[in-house]
N, C-alpha and C positions, 0 to 999 in steps of 0.2 A: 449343921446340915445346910448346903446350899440352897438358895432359892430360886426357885422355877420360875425361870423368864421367857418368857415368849410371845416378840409384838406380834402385832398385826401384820401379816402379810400383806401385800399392796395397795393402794390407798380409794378412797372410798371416793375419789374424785371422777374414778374410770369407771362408777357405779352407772348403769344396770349394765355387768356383765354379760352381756352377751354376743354370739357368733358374729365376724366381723361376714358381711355382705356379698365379700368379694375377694378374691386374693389380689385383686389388685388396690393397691390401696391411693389414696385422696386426701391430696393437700387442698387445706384451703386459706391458707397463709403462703406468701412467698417475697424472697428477700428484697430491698431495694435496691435497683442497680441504678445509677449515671452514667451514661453513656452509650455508644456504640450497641445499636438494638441485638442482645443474644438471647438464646435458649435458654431456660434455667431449669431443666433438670436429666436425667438421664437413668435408663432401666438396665436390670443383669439379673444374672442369677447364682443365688450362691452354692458355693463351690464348698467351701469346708476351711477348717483352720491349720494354720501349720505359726510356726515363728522364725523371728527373723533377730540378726543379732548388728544392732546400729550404734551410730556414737549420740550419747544424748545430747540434742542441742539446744533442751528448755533452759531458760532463762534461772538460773540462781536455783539449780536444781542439786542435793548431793554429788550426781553423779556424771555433774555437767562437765561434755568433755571426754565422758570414757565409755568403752561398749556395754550396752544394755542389749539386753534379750526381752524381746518385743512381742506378743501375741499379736498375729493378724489374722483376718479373714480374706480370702478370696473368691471375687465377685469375678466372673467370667460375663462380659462386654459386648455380644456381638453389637453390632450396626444397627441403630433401628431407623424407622421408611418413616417419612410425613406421608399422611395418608389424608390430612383435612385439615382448615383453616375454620376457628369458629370468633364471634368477635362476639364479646358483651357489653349491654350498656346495664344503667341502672335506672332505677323507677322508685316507687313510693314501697314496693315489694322487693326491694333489695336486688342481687345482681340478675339478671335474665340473658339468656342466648338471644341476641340479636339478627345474626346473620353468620352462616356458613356457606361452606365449597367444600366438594369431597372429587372435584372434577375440575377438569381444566376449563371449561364454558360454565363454572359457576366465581371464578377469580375475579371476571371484571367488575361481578356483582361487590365483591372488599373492596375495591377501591371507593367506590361510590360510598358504600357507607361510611367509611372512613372520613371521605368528605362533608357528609354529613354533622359532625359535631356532636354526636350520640353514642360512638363506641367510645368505651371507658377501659377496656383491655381485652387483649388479643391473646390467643391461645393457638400452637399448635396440636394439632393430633395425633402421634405417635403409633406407633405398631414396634415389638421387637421382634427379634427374628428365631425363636428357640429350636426352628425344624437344622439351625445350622450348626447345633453343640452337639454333642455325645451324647452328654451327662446327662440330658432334659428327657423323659421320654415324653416330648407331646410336639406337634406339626403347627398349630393354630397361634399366634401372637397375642399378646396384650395389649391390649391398645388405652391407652390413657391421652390426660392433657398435660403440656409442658408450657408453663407460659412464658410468653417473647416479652422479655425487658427492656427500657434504654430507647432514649430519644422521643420523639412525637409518638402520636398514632400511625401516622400517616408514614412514619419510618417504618415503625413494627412491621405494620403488613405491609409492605413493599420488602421489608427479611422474609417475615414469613410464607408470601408468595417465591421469593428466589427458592423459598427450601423444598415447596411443596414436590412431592414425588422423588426426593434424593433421599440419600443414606447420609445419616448425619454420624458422626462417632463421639466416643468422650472426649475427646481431646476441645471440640470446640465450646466443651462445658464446663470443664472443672480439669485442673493440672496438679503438678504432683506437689507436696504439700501444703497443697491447700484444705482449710476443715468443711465438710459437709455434714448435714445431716440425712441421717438413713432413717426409713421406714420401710417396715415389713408388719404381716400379717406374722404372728407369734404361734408358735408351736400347741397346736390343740392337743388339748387332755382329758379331753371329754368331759360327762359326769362327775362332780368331785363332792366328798364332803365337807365339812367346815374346819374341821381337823386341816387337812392339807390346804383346803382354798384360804383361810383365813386365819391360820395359824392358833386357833384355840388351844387350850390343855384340855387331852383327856381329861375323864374324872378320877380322883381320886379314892381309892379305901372302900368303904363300906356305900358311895354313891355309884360306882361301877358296878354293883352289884346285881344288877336289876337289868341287866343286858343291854346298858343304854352308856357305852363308855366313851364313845366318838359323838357324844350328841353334846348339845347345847344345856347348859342347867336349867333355861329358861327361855322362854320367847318374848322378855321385856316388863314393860309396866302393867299395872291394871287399869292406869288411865295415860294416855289414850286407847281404846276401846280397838285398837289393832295394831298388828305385827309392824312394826317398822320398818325401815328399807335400810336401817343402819343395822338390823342384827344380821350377825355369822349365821349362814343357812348354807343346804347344799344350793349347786348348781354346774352351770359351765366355768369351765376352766382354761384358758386358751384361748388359742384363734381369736385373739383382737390384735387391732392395729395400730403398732405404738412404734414412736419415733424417738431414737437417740440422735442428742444436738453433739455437735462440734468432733465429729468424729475426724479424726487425720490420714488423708491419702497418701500414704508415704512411695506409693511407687503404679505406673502404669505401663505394665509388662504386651509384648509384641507374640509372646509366645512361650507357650504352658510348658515348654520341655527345662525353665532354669527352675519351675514350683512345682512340679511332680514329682511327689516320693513315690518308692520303692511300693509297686503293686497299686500305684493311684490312690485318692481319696476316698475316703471311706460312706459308701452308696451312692459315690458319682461316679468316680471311674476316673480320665484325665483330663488333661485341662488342654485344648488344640488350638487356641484362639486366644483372645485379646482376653486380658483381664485386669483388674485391680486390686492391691491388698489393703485392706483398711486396718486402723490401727485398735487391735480390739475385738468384739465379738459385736455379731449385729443380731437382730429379730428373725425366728423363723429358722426351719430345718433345709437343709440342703434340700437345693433345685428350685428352692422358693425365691418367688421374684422382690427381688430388691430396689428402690426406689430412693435417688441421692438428688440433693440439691445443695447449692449453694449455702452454707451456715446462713441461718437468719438473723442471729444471736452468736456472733464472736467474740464480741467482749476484746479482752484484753490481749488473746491468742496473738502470735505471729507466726507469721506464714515464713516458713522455712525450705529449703529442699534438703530433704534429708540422707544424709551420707550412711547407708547400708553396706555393710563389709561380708553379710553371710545369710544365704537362706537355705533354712532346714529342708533336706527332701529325706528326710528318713522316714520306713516306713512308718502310717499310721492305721495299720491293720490290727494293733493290738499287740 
């Protein structure tokens, strides 16, 4: 008779589970640049999976050299607005908002502090623009922070002022293979119990008996004198905010009509606008806003452009 395996489901690191804040989600890491002061991140919304059929160009791979079939995602891009300029210094209380502009007669106030010797990094303010997809049904933007990398202070915001109130695109953020990481707000499941959240075994035989077969055998020791935060219990399931590193941008498309299959995607509809396909599956169910940035941790990755020969548009209506 085989034996009943079954780990843990996710790791006790993301412990206390619960409901992520916001669907917009928040980096509080971001990668190092040298150079020429840019933006380092950029918003979308995903769109749904399809694959694509490319030649592999990893390094001492089997199949290095010949066509592979590729799972990707598609993140639809529009333009997002600077809408505000915020600068931070630091204190004995860790990072603080310094000074902001969300107007154009609060600008000259950046420079000054700038001057100052106090801002420690600059942030701009982003808005996307979801009133201009199909697929999205909501009018109102997101508005997060993207922070401006590279050079002095005193460069940053003299970028960040050039950008305030224009439409920024991907292109001046991230190119096509190059690795990013994505975050999203994960697909909520409400109420769950330990069975499902934490992968326990039912009970067995004559302990199932008792109408208790999805429950826990026990709630821990007798000392210490209470329930631990490490035992399997119910609770939420979902909707937190979690980031996959090094994901690969293998292509940024002009126009949804070469990845639209037969009948559109499934609970978006089609794709009309800018998009990109990442190499993979990301966080979160379609329409949900997607969050890329530069890899922080590439490691030994190289950046490649990758030569694609076929993208699937068959239907995926089932």
């Amino acid at each position: 008779m085989s034996e009943i395996h079954r780990p843990r489901r996710g790791s006790l690191a993301y412990s206390p589970r619960k409901r992520a804040k916001s669907q917009v989600p928040k980096y509080h890491s971001w990668p190092q640049h040298n150079g020429e002061p840019v933006l380092q991140g950029f918003a979308g919304y995903k769109v749904g999976m399809t694959h694509m059929v490319m030649v592999d160009d990893h390094k001492k791979s089997p199949s290095e050299g010949k066509d592979i079939m590729v799972p990707v995602t598609i993140v639809e891009i529009p333009a997002m607005v600077v809408i505000g300029i915020r600068l931070y210094r630091k204190d004995t209380f860790g990072k603080r908002a310094y000074v902001e502009a969300w107007s154009e007669e609060g600008l000259a106030g950046l420079t000054e502090a700038a001057a100052s010797g106090k801002v420690t990094d600059v942030f701009a303010i982003t808005k996307t623009q979801p009133a201009v997809l199909t697929g999205v049904p909501k009018k109102s933007g997101d508005i997060m922070e993207m922070r401006v990398a590279g050079g002095s202070i005193e460069e940053r915001v003299a970028y960040a002022v050039s950008l305030f109130g224009t439409e920024i695109e991907l292109d001046s953020v991230l190119k096509t293979g190059q690795f990013l990481d994505v975050t999203a707000i994960t697909t909520g499941k409400g109420t769950n119990g330990p069975v499902k959240r934490w992968g326990i075994q039912t009970r067995k035989g004559k302990h199932s008996r008792g109408g208790k077969k999805r429950h826990i055998g026990n709630l821990g020791p007798w000392f210490p004198h209470h329930v631990r935060w490490q035992v399997p219990q119910m609770g939420q399931m979902g909707y937190q905010q979690r980031t996959e590193f090094n994901k690969r941008l293998l292509k940024i498309g002009e126009s949804g009509e070469e990845i639209n299959p037969a009948g559109g995607f499934t609970n978006y509809g089609l794709v009309r606008g800018r998009y990109v396909a990442i190499k993979g599956s990301v966080p979160g169910p379609c329409k949900r806003l997607i969050r890329m940035r530069p890899a922080i941790r590439q490691s030994e990755h190289v950046e490649r452009i990758p030569a694609i020969q076929y993208i699937s548009v068959a239907s995926k209506q089932g």
